[in-house]
C-alpha positions as CSV (number, residue, x, y, z in Angstrom):
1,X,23.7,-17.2,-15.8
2,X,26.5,-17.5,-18.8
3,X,26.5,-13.5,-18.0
4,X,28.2,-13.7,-14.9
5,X,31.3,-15.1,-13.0
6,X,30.6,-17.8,-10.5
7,X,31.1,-15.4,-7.6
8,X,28.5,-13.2,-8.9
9,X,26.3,-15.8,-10.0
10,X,26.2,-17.2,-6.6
11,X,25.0,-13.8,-5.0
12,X,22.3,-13.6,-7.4
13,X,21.1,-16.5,-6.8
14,X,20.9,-16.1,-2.9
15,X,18.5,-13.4,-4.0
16,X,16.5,-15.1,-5.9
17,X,16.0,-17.7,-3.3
18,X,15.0,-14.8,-0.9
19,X,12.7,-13.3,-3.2
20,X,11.1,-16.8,-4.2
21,X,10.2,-17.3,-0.9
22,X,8.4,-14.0,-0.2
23,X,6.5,-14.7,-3.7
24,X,5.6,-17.9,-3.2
25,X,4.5,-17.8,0.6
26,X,2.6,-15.1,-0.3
27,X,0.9,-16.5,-3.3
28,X,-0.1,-19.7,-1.5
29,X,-1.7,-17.9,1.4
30,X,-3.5,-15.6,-0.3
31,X,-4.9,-18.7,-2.6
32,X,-5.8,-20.7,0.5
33,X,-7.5,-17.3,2.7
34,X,-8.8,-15.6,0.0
35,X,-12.3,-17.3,-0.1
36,X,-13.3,-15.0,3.1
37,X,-15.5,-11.9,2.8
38,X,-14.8,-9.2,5.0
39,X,-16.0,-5.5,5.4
40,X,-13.7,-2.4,6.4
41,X,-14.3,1.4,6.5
42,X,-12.0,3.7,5.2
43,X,-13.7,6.6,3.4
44,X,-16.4,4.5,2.3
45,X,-17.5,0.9,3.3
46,X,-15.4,-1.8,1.2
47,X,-16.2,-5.9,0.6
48,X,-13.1,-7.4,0.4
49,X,-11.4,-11.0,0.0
50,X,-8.5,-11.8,2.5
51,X,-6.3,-12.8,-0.3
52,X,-6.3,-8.9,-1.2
53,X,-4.6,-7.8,1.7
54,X,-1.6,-10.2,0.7
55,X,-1.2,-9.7,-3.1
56,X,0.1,-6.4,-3.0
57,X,3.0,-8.2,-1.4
58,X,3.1,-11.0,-4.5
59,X,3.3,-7.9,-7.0
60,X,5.8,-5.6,-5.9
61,X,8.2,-9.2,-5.3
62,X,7.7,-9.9,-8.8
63,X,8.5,-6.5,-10.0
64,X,11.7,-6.7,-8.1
65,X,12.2,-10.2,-9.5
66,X,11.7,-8.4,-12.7
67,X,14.1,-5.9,-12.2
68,X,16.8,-8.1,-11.2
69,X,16.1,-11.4,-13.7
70,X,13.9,-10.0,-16.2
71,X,11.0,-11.6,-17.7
72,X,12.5,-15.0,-17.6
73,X,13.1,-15.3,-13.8
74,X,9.2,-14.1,-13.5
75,X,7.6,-16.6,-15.3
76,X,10.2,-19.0,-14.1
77,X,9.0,-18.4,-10.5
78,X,5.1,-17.6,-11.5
79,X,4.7,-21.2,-13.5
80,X,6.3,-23.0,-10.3
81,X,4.0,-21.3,-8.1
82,X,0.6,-22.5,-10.0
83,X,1.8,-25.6,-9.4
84,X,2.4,-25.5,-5.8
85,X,-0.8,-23.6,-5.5
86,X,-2.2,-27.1,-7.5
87,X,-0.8,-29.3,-5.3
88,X,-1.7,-27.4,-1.9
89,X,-5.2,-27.6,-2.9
90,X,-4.9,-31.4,-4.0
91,X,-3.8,-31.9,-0.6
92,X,-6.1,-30.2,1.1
93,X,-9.0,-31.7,-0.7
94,X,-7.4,-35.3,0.4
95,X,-7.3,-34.4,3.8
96,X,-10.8,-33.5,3.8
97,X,-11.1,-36.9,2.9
98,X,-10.0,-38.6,6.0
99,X,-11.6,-40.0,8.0
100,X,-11.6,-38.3,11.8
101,X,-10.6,-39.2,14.8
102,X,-13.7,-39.3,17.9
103,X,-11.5,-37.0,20.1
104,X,-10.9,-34.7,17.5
105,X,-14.6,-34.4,16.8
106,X,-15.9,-34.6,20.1
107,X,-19.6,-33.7,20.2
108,X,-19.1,-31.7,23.8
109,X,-17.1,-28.6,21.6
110,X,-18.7,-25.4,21.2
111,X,-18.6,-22.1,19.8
112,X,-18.6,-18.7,22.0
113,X,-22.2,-18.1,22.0
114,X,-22.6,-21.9,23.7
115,X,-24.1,-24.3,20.9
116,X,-22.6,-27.2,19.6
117,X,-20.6,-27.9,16.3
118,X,-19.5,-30.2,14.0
119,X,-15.8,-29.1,13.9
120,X,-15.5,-31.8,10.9
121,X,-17.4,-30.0,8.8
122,X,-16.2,-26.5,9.7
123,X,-13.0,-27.7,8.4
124,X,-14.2,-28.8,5.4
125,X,-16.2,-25.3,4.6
126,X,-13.5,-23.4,5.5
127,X,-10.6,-24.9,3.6
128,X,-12.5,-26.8,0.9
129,X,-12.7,-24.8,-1.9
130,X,-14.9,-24.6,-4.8
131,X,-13.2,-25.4,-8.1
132,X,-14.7,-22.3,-9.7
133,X,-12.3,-20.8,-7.1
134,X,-9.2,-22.7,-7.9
135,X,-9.8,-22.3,-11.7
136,X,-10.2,-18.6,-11.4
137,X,-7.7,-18.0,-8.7
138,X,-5.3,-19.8,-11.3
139,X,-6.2,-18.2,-14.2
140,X,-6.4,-14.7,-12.7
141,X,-2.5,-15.1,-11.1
142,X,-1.3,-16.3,-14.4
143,X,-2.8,-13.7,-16.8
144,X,-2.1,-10.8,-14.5
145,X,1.8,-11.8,-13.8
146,X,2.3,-12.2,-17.6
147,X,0.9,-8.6,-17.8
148,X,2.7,-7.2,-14.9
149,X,5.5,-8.6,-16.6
150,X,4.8,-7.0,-20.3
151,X,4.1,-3.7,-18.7
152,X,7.1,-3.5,-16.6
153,X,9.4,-4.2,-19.2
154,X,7.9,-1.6,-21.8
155,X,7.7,1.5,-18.8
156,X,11.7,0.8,-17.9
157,X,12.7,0.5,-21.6
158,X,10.5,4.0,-22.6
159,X,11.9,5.7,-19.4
160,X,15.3,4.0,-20.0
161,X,15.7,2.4,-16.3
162,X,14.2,5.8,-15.1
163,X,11.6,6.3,-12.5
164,X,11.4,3.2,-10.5
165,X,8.2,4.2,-9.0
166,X,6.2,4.2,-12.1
167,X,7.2,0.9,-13.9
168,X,6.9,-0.6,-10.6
169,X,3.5,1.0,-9.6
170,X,2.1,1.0,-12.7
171,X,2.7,-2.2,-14.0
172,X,1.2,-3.4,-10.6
173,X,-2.3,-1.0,-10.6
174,X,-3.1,-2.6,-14.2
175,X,-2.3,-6.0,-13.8
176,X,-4.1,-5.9,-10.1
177,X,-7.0,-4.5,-12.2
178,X,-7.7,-7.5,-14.4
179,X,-6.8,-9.8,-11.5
180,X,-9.1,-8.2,-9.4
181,X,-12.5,-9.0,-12.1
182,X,-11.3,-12.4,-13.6
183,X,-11.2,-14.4,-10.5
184,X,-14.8,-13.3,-9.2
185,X,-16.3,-13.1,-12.7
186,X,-14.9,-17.1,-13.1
187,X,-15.4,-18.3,-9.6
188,X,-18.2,-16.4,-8.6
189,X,-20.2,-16.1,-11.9
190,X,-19.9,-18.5,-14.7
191,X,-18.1,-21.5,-12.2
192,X,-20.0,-20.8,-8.8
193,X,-22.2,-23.4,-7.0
194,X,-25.5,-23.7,-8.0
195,X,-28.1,-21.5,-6.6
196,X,-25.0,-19.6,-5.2
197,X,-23.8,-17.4,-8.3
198,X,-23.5,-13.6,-7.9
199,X,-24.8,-11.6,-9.9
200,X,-22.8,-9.2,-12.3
201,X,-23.6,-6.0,-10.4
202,X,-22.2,-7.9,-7.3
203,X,-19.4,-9.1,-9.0
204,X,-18.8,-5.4,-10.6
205,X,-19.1,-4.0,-6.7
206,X,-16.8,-6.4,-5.0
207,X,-14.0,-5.9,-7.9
208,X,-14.2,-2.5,-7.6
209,X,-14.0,-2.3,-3.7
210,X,-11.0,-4.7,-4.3
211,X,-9.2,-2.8,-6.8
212,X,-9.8,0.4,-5.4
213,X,-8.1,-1.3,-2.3
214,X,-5.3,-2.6,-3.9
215,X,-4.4,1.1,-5.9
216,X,-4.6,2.6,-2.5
217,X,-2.0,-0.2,-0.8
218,X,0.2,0.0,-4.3
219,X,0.6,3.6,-3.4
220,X,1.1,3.3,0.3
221,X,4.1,0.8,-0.2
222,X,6.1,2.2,-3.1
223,X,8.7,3.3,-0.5
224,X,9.3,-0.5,0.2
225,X,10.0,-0.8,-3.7
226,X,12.9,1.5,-3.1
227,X,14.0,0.3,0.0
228,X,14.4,-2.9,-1.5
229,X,16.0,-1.8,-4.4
230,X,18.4,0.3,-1.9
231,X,19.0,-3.4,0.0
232,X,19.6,-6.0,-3.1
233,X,21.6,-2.8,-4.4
234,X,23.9,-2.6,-1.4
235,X,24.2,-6.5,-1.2
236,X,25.2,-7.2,-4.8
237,X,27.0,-3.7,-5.0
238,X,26.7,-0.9,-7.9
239,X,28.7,-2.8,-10.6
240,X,26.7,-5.9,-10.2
241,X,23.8,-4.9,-9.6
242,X,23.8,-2.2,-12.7
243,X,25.0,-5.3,-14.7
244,X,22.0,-7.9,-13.5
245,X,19.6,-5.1,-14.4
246,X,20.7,-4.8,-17.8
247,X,20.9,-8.4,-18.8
248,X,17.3,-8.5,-17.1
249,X,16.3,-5.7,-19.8
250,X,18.1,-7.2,-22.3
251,X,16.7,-10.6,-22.3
């Protein structure tokens, strides 16, 4: 940060920690959850992945991250992240690998309606992925950051640091919208287990119900954009923080 004294460097970077974190918990947990399926009813009946209810989270950070470090502190964090996604899913797939212990899968456990199980292999289902998912869980987070990125950047320079709400929401609905088809369409369609691939009108339904989620949760939490903004802002102080912002837009 040749921009900056040491002093102010150093507070920026105590951010930037802070905001990592929040990105990449929440990237990692949404990658290892987001295989499940579940149902909800709002005004209509929606399929969703777990992973959705998190990623909301994942965008907004990197908008902030955006508005406070620009595009290079985004992909700085976003390429980091694949690999720590990469390597949590190597090691998963290793410990699925290993050999268990008797106690552990002691033939006397059972589930709540009385019948046995093999815990052994509920463990592998549940957090041994398919690589269709990996691949398109991968690709989808990297294409739609990049984007979020793009868009962000080309809303704040045509509303000149205006209207926080709309580079900020906006950059998040269309980016969420390409994430939201690529993954399934990858993992579900062309990569999916055979004899287990949905079909293009299920993949259409279940990106839809996820978008549609995701535009309603983007609009729900926009006041957590500005009370975040109103936070970092009061930490690094107006004359610093005005200052990040504009190398961010700069560079």
């Amino acid at each position: 940060m040749n921009n900056f004294s040491s002093i102010e460097s150093n507070k920026l970077n105590k951010i930037f920690v802070v905001l990592s974190g929040v990105f990449i918990t929440n990237a990692i947990i949404a990658e290892i959850l987001g295989t499940k399926i579940f149902d909800i009813s709002l005004f209509k009946e929606f399929s969703l992945s777990v992973g959705v209810v998190i990623w909301p989270v994942v965008f907004i950070t990197t908008d902030i991250i955006n508005e406070y470090f620009g595009k290079k502190g985004v992909k700085r964090i976003s390429y980091f992240t694949i690999i720590l996604i990469l390597y949590v899913f190597l090691i998963i797939y290793l410990s699925t690998k290993l050999t268990p212990n008797s106690y552990w899968i002691d033939i006397n456990k059972i589930d709540n309606t009385g019948n046995p199980f093999n815990i052994n292999f509920a463990y592998n289902i549940i957090f041994l992925q398919s690589t269709g998912i990996i691949i398109g869980s991968v690709i989808a987070f990297l294409i739609a950051q990049l984007l979020d990125v793009f868009i962000f950047q080309k809303i704040k320079k045509i509303t000149k640091g205006k209207l926080i709400w709309l580079r900020a929401t906006g950059s998040t609905l269309i980016s969420q919208f390409i994430d939201s088809f690529i993954v399934l369409i990858i993992a579900f369609y062309f990569l999916a287990p055979e004899g287990k691939a949905w079909s293009i009108n299920q993949v259409l339904n279940v990106g839809f119900d996820n978008y549609t989620f995701k535009f309603i949760v983007a609009i729900l939490i926009t006041p957590l954009i500005y009370l975040s903004h109103f936070l970092i802002d009061t930490y690094l102080g107006e004359k610093l923080s005005k200052k990040a912002k504009e190398v961010a837009l700069k560079n």
